[in-house]
C-alpha positions in Angstrom: 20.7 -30.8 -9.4 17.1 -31.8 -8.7 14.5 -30.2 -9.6 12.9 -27.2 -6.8 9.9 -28.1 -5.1 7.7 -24.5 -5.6 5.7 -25.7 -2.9 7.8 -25.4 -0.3 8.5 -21.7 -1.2 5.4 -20.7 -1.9 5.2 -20.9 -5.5 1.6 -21.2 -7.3 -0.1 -23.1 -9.6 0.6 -22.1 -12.9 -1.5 -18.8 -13.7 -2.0 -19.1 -17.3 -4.5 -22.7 -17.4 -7.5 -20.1 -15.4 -6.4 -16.6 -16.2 -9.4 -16.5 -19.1 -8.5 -13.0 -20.0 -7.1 -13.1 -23.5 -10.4 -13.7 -25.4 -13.1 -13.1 -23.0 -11.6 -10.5 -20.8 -12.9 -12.4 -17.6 -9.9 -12.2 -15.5 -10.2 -11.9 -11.7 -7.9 -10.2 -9.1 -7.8 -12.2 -6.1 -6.9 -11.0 -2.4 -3.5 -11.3 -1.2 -0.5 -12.0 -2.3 -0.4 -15.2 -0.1 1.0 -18.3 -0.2 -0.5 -21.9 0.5 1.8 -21.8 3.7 0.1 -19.5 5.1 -2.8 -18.8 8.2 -5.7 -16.8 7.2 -8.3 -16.1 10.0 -11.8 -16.1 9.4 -14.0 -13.8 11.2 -15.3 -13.1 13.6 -11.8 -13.7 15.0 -11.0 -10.6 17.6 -8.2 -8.0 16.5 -5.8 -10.6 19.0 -6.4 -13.6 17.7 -6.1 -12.2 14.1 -2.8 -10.1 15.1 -1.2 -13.3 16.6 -2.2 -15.7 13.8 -3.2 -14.3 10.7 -0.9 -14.5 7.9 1.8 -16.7 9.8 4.1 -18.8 7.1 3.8 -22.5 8.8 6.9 -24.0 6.9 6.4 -27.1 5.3 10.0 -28.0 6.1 10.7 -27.6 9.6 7.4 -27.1 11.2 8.6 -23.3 12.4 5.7 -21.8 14.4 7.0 -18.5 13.3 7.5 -17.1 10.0 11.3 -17.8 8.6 13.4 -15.1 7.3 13.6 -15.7 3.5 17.0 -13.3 3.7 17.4 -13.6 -0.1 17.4 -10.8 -3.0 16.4 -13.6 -5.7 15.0 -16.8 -6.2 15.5 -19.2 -8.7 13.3 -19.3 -12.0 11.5 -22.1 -12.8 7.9 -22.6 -15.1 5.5 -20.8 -12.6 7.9 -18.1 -12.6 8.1 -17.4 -16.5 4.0 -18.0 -16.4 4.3 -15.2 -14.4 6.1 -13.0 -16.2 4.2 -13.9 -18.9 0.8 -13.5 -17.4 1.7 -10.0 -15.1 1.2 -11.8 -12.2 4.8 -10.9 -10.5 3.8 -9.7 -7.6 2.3 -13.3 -6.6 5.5 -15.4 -7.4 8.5 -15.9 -5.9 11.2 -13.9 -8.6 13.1 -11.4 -6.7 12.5 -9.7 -3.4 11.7 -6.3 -4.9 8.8 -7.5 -6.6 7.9 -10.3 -3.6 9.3 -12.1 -1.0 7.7 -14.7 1.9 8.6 -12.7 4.3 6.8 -9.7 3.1 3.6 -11.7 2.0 3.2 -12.7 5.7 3.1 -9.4 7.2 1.0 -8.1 4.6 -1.4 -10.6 4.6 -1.5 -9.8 9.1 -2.0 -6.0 8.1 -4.3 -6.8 5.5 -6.4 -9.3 7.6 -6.1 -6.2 10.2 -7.1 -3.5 8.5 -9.8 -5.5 6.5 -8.3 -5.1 3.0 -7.7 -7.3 0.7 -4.0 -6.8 0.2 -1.5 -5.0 1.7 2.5 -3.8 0.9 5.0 -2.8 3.2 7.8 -0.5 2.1 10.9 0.8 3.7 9.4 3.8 5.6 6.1 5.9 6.1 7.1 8.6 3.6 7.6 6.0 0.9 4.9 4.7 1.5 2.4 8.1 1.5 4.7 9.3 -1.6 4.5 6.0 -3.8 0.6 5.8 -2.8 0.2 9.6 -4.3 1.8 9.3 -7.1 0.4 6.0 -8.0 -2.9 7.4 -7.8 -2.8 10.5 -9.5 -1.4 11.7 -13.0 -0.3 15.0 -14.3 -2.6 17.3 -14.3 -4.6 16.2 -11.5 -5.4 17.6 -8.4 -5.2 16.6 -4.2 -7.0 17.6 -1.6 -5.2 17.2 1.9 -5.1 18.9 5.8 -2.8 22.3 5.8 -1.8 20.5 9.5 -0.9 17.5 7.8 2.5 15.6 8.9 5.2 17.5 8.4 7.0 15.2 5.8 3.5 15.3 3.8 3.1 18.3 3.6 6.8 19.2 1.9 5.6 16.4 -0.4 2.9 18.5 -1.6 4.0 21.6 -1.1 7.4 21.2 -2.8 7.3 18.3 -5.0 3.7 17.9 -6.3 3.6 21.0 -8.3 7.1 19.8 -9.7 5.5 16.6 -10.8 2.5 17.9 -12.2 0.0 17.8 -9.4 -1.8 20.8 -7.6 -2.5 20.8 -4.4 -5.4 22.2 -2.3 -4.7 22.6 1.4 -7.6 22.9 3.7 -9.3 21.8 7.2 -10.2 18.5 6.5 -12.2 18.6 9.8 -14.5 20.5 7.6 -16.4 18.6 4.8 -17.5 22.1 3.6 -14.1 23.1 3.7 -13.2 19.8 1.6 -16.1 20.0 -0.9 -15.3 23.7 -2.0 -11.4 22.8 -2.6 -13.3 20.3 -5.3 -12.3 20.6 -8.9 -13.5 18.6 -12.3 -9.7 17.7 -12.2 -9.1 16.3 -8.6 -7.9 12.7 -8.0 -7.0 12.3 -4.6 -8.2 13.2 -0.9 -5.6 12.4 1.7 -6.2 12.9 5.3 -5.6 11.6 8.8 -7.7 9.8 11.1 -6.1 11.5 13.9 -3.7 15.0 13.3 -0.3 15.6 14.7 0.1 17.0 17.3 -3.5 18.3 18.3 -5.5 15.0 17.4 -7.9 16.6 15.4 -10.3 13.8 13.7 -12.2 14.7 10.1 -14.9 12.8 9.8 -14.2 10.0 7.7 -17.6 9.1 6.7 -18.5 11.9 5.7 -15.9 12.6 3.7 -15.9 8.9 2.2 -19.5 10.6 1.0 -18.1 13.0 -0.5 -15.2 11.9 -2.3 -17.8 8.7 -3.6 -19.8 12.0 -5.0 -17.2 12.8 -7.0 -15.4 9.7 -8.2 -12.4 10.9 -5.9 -10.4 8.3 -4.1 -9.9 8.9 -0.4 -6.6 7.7 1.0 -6.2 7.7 5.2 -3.1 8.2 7.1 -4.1 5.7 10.4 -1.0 5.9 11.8 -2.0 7.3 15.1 -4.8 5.4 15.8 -3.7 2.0 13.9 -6.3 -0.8 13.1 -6.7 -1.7 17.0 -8.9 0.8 16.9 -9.8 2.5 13.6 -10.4 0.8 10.4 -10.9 3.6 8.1 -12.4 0.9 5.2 -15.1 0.3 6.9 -15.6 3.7 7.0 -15.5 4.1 3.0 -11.4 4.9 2.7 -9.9 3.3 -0.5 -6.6 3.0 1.1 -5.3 3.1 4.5 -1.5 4.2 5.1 0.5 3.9 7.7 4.3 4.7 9.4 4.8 1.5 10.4 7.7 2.6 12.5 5.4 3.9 15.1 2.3 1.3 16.6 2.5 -1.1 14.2 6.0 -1.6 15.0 5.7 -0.3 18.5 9.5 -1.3 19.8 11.4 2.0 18.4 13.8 -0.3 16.5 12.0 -0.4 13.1 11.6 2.3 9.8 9.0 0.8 7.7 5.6 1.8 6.0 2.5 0.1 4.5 -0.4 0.4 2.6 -4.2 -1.7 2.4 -6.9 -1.4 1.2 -8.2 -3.6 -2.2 -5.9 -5.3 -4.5 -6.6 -2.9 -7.3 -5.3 0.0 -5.8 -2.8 -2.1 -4.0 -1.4 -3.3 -7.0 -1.3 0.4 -8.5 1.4 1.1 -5.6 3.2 -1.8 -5.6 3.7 -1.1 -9.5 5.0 2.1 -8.1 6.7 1.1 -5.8 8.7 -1.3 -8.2 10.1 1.9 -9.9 11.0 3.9 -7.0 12.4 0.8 -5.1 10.9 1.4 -1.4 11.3 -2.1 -0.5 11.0 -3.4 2.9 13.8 -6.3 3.1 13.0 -9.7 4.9 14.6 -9.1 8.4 13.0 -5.9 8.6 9.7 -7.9 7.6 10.3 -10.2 10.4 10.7 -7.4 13.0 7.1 -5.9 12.1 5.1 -9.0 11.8 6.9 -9.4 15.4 5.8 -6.4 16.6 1.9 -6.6 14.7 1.4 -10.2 17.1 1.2 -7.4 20.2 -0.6 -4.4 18.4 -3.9 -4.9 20.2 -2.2 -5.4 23.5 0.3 -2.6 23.5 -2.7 -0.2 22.2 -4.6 -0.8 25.5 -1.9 0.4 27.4 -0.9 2.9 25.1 -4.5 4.3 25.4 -5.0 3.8 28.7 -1.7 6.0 30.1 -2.3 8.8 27.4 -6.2 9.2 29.0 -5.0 9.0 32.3 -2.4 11.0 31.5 -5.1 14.1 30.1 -7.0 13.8 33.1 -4.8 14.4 35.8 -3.6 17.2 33.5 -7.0 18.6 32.9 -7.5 19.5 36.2 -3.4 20.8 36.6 -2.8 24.5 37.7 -0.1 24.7 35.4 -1.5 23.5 32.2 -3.7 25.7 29.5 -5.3 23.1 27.9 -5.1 19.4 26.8 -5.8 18.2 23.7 -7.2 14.4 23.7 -10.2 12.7 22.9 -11.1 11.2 26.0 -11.7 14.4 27.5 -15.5 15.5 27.4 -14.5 18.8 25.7 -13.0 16.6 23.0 -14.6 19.1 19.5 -14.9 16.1 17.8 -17.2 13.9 19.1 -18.0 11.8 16.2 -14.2 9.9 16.5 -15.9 7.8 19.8 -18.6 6.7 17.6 -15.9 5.1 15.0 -12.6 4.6 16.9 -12.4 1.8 20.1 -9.6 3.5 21.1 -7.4 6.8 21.0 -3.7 6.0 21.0 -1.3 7.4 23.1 -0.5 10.8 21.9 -1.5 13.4 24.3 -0.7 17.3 23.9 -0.8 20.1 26.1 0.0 23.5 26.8 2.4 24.8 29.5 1.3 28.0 30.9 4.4 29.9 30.8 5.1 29.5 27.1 7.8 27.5 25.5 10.5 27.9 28.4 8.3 27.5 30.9 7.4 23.6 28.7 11.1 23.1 27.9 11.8 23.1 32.1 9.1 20.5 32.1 11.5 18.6 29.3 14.1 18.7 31.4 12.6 17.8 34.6 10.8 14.4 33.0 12.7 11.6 34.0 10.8 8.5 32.6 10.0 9.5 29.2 13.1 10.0 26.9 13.2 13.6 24.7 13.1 12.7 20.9 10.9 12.9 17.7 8.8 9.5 16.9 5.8 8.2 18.9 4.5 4.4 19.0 6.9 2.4 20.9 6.8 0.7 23.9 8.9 3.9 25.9 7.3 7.3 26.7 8.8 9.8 24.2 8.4 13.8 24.9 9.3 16.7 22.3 7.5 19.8 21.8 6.8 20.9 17.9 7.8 24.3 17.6 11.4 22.8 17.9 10.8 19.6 15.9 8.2 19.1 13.6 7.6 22.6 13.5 10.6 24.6 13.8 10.5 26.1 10.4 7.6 27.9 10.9 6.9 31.5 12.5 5.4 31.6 15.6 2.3 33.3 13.3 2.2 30.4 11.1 2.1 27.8 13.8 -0.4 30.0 15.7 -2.6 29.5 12.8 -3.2 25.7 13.0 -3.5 26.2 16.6 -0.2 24.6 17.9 0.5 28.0 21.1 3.6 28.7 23.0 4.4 26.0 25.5 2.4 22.9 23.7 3.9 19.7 24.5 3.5 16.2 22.3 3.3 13.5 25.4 3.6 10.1 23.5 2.3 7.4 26.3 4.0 4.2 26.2 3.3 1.0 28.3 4.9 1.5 31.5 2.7 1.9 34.9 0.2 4.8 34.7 1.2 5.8 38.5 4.7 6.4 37.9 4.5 8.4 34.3 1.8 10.5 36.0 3.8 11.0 39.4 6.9 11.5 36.7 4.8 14.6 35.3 3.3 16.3 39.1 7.1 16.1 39.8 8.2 17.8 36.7 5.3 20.5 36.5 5.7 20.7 40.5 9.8 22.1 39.4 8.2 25.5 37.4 7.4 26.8 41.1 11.7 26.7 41.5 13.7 29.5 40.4 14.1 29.1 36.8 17.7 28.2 35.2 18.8 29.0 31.7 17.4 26.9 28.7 18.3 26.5 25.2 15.8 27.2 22.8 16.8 27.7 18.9 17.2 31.1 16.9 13.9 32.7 16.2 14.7 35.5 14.4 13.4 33.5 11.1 10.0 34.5 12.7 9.4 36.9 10.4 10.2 34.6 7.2 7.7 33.6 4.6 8.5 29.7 5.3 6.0 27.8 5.3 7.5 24.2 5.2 7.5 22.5 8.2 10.5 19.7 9.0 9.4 16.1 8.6 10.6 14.7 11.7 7.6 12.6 13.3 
């Protein structure tokens, strides 16, 4: 058998002639993991240019313009790959695909390029990512900071499985730095927030809380799914890390569960460490289908952004509707999000007069989007939260971080403006005709003590 050429794999140099960390403790972590294969754009490229190019695998083989599918669990060992074990530089080399794989380096090196990080990891959903993150950066004994409206499937992180592990949690108003710097302990590690909430789109102010948690020698982690790096690059803002549930925008075609994290490769390489032990690997064809869907992220985000505003305006002005809740609007109470973010997403909420029946007759009268949980892709999705995301709280409880009777979670895809808003005068135009039964699940758990919220998205 002849001998491999690394090369053509992506294999490096051997790491042990430059490390220089044994007697003078010199050594450097460089950005990626990337291979020499592989397109890196220099700024100022635009958020296009870098999402269509950036981190592409050109193989030295068969000239593929695309990235192959390396749709293997191992690889075989050679020189560079014992250097690597014996220098602890796995995650750079070509071993086995839960410590590394081409097909994951190129998407990461795309998200990283993005998001303007250093290094990135994908993993096999949003939740492993967020939990490997947390528990890579924090210990026992420490202490987090995060949003009591926080995602659903983060908060029964914290709330049920934190304290298990060690680690108290603080749950507050992150749109409040005051709120945030009073939660403050000598023992706190970790700040985790959104850059945009779910379902109301509330928007801390990142900054300011980057402030803060620099104050304190606290790292600052930021969940950007909703907004994605189209339009909000919380690193620039003073984040550590930047999350996402890559099965939403980053994605964007429904047909994907995937997460990732970026941000600089020492923290990065904290999660992937993690990540080695708890085993949420993304695996190469899923790889494929993200950096697939990343090459449109700046494209579908216009559209996205631009049917969710048109979308709150014609409802801001609707007979039928309470209030809207979206940033485009000038009532927006968080002002400071258009001074960092290009863009808003397509998430739009809003309140049915009428309550909850009177919204799930609207559900039922919507013919373009479809009725399920998840947001991001390129189809219109409806579902209202005190049934989903929710549904195991009283209506007391959900009162309390502001998510009222009859509030609908509107999740714009890319289809024509004109015909999702026509979709929706048609819909709300049906609560003026005489009302017909609707399901709606048992509340008499409203008087419960629950306080954990489902984790659907």
């Amino acid at each position: 058998m002849s001998e491999r050429d690394g090369t053509a794999i992506g294999s490096f140099p051997r790491a042990r002639a430059d490390a220089g960390w044994m007697n003078d403790l010199r050594r450097e972590r460089t950005a990626g993991p990337r291979t020499p294969h592989q397109l890196s754009v220099d700024a100022p490229a635009g958020g296009s240019t870098t999402a269509v190019h950036g981190g592409t695998y050109l193989d030295p083989t068969t000239g593929a313009v695309g990235t192959p599918i390396f749709q293997t669990s191992t690889f075989l060992l050679d020189e560079n790959s014992y250097d690597a074990f014996f220098e602890g530089v796995t995650r750079d080399v070509p071993i086995y695909t839960r410590y590394g794989n081409p097909s994951q380096w190129s998407v990461q090196e795309k998200l990283a390029l993005l998001e303007g990080a250093e290094s990135a990891l994908v993993t096999s959903s949003g939740m492993a990512a967020i939990s490997t993150t947390v528990l890579a950066l924090t210990n026992p004994g420490g202490h987090i900071i995060t949003a009591y409206d926080v995602y659903g499937g983060t908060y029964n992180l914290m709330r049920e499985d934190m304290h298990a592990l060690g680690r108290e949690v603080s749950f507050v108003d992150a749109a409040d730095p005051a709120a945030v710097a009073a939660a403050i302990r000598p023992e706190t590690q970790l700040l985790f927030v959104e850059g945009l909430t779910n379902p109301l789109l509330k928007a801390p102010p990142l900054a300011e809380l980057a402030a803060l948690a620099r104050q304190h020698d606290i790292l600052l982690v930021v969940d950007n799914t909703f907004l994605s790096p189209a339009f909000l690059r919380p690193i620039d803002l003073g984040a550590h890390l930047v999350l996402h549930s890559a099965t939403k925008y980053l994605n964007g075609h429904s047909d994907l569960t995937a997460g990732a994290v970026a941000g600089s490769r020492k923290f990065v390489d904290r999660v992937w460490a993690q990540a080695l032990r708890l085993g949420g690997t993304l695996e190469p064809f899923s790889c494929f289908l993200l950096e697939r869907g990343l090459k449109t992220l700046p494209l579908r985000m216009r559209a996205h952004h631009e049917n969710a505003s048109g979308i709150a305006r014609f409802l801001s002005g609707h007979p039928r509707i309470i209030q809207v809740h979206h940033p485009s609007l000038p009532d927006y109470p968080y002002p400071h999000l258009r001074e960092s973010a290009g863009g808003y997403g397509g998430v739009v909420s809003f309140e049915v007069a009428g309550g909850d029946e009177a919204a799930l007759r609207v559900l039922q009268a919507l013919r373009l989007p479809q009725v399920a949980t998840s947001l991001g892709g390129v189809e219109s999705l409806v579902s209202m939260p005190f049934n989903t995301s929710h549904s195991s709280l009283t209506q007391a409880q959900r009162s309390a971080v502001g998510i009222r009777p009859g509030l609908i979670r509107y999740s714009a895809g890319i289809e024509e403006l004109a015909d999702l808003v026509e979709d929706l005068s048609a819909a709300l135009d049906r609560l003026d005709e005489p009302a017909e039964p609707v399901d709606r699940p048992d509340e008499a758990h409203d008087g419960l003590e629950e306080e954990t919220p489902c984790a659907t998205a």
